[in-house]
C-alpha positions as CSV (number, residue, x, y, z in Angstrom):
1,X,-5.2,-34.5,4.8
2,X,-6.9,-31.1,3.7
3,X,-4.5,-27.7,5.0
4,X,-6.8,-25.4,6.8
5,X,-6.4,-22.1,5.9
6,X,-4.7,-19.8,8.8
7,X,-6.6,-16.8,10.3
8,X,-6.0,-13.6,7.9
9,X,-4.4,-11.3,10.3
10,X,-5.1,-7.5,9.6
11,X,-2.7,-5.0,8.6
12,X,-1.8,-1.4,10.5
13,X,-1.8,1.5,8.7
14,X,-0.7,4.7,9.9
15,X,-2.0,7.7,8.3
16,X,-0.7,11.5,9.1
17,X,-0.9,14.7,7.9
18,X,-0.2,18.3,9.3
19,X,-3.5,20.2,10.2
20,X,-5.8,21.2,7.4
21,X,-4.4,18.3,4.7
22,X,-7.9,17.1,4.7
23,X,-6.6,13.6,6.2
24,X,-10.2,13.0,8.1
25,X,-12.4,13.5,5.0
26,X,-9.6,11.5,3.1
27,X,-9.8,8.7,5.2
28,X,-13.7,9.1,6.0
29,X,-14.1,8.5,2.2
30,X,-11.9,5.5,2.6
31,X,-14.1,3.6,4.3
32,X,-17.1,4.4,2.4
33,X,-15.6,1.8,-0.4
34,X,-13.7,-0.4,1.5
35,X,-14.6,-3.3,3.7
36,X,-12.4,-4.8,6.4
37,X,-11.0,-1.4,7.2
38,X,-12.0,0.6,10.6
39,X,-10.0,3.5,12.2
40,X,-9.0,3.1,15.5
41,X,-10.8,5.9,18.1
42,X,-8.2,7.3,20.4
43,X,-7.8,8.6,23.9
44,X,-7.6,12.5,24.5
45,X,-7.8,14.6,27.1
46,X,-9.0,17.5,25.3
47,X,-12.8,18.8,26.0
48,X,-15.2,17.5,23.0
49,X,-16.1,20.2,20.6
50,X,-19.7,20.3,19.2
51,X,-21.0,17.3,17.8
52,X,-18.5,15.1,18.8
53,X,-19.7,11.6,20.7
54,X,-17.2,9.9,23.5
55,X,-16.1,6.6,22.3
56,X,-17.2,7.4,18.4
57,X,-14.7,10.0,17.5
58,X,-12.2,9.5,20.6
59,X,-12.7,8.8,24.0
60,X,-12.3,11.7,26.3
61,X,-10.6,10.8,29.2
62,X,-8.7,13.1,32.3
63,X,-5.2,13.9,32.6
64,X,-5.1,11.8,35.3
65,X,-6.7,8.9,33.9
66,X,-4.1,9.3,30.7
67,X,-1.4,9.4,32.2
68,X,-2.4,6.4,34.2
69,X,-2.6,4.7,31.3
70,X,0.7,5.3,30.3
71,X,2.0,4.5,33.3
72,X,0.1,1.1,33.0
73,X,1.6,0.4,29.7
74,X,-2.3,0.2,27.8
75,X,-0.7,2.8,24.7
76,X,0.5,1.5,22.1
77,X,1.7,5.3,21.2
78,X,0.8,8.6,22.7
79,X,1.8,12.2,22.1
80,X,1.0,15.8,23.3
81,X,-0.1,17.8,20.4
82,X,-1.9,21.2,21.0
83,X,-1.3,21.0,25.1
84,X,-3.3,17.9,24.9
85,X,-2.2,14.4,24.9
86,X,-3.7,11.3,22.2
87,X,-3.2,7.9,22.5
88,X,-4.1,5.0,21.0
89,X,-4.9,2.0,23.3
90,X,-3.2,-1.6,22.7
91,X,-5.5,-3.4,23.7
92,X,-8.7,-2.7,21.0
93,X,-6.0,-2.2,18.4
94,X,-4.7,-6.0,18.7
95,X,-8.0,-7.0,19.1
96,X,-9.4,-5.8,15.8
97,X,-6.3,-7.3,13.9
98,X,-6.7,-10.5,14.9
99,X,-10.1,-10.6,14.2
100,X,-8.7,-9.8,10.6
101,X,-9.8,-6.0,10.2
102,X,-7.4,-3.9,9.0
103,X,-6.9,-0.8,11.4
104,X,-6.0,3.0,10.2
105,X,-4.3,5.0,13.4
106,X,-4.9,8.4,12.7
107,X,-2.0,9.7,14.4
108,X,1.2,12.5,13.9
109,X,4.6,11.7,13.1
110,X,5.8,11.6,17.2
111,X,3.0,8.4,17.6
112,X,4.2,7.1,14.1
113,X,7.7,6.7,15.2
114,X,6.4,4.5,18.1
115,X,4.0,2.6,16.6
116,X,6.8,1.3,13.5
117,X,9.3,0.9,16.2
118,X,6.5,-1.5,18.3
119,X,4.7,-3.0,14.8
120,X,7.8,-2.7,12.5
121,X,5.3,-4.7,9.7
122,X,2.8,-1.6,10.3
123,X,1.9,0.6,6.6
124,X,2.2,4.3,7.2
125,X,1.0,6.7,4.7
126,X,1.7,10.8,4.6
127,X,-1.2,12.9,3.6
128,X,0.9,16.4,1.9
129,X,-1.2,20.0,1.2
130,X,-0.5,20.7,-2.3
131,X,1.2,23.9,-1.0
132,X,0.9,26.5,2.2
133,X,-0.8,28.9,0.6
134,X,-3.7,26.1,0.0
135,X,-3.3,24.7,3.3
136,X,-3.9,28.0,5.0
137,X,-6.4,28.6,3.1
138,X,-8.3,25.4,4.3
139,X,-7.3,26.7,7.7
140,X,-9.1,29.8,7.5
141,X,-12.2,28.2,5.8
142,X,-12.6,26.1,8.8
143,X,-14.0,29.3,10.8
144,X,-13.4,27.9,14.3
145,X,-9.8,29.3,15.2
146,X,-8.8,32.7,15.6
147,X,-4.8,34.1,14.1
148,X,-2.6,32.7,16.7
149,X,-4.1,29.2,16.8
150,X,-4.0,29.0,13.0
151,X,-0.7,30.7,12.8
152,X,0.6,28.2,15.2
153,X,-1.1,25.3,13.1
154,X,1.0,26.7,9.9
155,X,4.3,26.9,12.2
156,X,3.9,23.0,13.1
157,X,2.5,22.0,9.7
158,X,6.1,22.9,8.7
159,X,7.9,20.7,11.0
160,X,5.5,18.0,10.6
161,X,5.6,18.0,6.4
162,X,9.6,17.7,7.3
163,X,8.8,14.0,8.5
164,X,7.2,12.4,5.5
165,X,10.7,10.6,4.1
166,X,9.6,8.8,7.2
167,X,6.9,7.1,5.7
168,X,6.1,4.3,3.1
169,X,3.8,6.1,1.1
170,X,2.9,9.8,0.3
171,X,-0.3,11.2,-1.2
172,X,-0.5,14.8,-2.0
173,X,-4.3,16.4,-1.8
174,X,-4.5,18.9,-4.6
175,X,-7.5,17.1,-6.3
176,X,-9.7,15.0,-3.2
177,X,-11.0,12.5,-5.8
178,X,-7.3,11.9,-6.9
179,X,-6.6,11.7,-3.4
180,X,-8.8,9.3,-2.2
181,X,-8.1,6.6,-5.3
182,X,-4.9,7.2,-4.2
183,X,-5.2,6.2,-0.5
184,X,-7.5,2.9,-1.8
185,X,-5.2,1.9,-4.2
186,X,-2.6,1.6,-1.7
187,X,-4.9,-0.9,0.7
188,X,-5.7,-3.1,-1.8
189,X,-2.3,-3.5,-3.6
190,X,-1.1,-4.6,0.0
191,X,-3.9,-6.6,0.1
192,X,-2.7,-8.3,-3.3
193,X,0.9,-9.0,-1.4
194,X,1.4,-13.1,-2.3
195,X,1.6,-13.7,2.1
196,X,-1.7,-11.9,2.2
197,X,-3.0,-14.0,-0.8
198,X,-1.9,-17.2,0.5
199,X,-4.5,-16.7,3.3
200,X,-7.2,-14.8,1.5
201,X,-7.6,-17.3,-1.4
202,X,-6.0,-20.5,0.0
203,X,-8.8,-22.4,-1.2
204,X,-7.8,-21.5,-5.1
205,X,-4.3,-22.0,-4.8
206,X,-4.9,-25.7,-3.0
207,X,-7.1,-26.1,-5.8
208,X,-4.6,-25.1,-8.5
209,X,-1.8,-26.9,-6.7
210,X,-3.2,-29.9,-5.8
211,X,-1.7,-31.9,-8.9
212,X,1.4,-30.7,-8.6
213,X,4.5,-32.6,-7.6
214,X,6.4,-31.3,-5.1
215,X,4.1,-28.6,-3.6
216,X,2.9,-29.0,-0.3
217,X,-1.1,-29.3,-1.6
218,X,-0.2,-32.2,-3.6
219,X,1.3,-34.1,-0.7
220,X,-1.9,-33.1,1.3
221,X,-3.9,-34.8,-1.2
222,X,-2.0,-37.9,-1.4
223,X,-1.6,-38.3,2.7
């Protein structure tokens, strides 16, 4: 009897970062080099700035229809950052893991807390400014907020970088190159875990097993 190999189920990783840590580009650059991995596109209920397209960079819903949603139990986490509430939706995220894609939630450390608490096996990864001086400096060369907004944004990028022991990993953008091997060599370590290998090359350890006594691909052979 020959073992057929079990779906390989996709992991969750949680990515955050206080505004202006460059965890967007970080994470855009991500996926340019590796396959199997999307990013989940929220819900929000803030208006769409320039460029943005509903359902590719989130899906712009209504207060109403948000909350609604919560109400429903359809978020897998949600938060209200900026006067504006995010959510992710449980639905297209459980979908896209067991279709065996690895999924990156984009989210701050309120959602991060629910998401570990509902997927305990989830990955979750801090994205640190190399200091506040740099980070406010990468506010300001934005060009889209005026002095309250970012001096709000460097207020809660205090209390936010106070969360990071929170997490299982922490990368700290000084250098974005350094940054970004950084983020990929943390997928595909995971992805070299021996219960993820088991499934992703079953077919070479059956192979390399088969003659042996005792394991469970010799007795396949034999039955």
């Amino acid at each position: 009897m020959t073992a057929t190999a079990q779906p390989v189920r996709g992991t969750l990783y949680i990515v955050s970062a206080p505004s202006g840590a460059g965890k967007t580009s970080l994470v855009a650059a991500l996926l340019e080099q590796a396959d199997g991995v999307e990013v989940s596109v929220s819900h929000t209920t803030r208006r769409a700035r320039a460029g943005e397209v509903d359902g590719e960079h989130y899906h712009f819903v209504s207060a109403e229809t948000f909350l609604g949603m919560i109400e429903d139990g359809e978020l897998l986490e949600h938060a209200k950052v900026f006067d504006n509430f995010y959510g992710t939706a449980r639905a297209s995220v459980e979908n896209r893991l067991a279709q065996g894609v690895d999924v990156i939630l984009e989210i701050d450390w309120q959602g991060a807390r629910q998401v570990r608490a509902a997927v305990p096996d989830a990955h979750s990864i801090f994205i640190l400014p190399p200091s506040r001086d740099e980070l406010e400096r990468r506010l300001r060369g934005r060009g889209q907020d005026d002095e309250d907004v970012i001096q709000r944004r460097l207020r809660d990028a205090e209390t936010d970088c106070a969360h990071y022991r929170e997490y299982d990993y922490t990368v700290v953008n000084a250098d974005f190159d350094t940054a970004v091997r950084d983020l990929a060599s943390i997928f595909r370590a995971n992805r070299l875990r021996t219960v993820e290998q088991e499934n992703r090359s079953a077919s070479t350890i059956r192979n390399l097993l088969a003659g042996t006594p005792g394991s469970a691909y010799h007795a396949e052979t034999n039955d």
